[in-house]
C-alpha positions in Angstrom: 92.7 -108.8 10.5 96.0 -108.4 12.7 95.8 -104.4 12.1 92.0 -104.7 13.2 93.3 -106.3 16.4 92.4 -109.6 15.9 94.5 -111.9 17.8 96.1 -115.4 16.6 93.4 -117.3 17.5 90.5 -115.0 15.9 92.4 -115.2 12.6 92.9 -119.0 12.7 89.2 -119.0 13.7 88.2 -117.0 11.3 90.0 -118.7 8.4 88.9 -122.1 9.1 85.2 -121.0 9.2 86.0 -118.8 5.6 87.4 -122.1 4.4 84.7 -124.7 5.4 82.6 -122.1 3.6 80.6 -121.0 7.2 81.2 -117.2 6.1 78.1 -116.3 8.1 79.4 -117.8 11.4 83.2 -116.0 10.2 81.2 -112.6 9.9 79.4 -113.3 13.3 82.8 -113.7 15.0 83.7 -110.4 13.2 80.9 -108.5 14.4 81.7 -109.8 18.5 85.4 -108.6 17.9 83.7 -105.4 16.8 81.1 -104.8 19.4 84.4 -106.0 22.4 86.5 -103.0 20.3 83.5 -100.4 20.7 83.3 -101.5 24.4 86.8 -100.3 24.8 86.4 -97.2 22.8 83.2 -96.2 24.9 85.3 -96.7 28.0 88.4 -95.2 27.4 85.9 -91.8 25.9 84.4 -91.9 29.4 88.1 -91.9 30.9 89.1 -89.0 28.5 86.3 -87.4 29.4 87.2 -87.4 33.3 90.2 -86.1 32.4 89.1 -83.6 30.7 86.2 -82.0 33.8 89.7 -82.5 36.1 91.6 -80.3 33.9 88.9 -77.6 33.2 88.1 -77.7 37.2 91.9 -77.7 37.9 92.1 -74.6 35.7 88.8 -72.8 37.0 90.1 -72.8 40.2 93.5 -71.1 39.4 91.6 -68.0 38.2 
């Protein structure tokens, strides 16, 4: 989980809810820490892709 990014607190969180057998709510936890990565993927694609119109305008206008 830590090379997923989990932090301390979603593990422990995670492993007490897979212990007291709640491995839906453990999955449901899972699936927010997904949806919160995505979030940040989406936004730093949107960034990328700024920088990528700059550089293609930056190099249109040198021709």
């Amino acid at each position: 989980m830590k090379d997923a990014g989990c932090d301390r607190e979603i593990i422990t969180k995670i492993c007490r809810l897979y212990a007291d057998g709640q491995i839906q709510d453990a999955v449901k936890v899972l699936r927010r820490h997904r949806c919160h990565l995505m979030e940040q993927l989406h936004e730093s694609q949107s960034k990328v892709d700024c920088l990528d119109f700059l550089v293609r305008q930056m190099e249109r206008s040198q021709r």
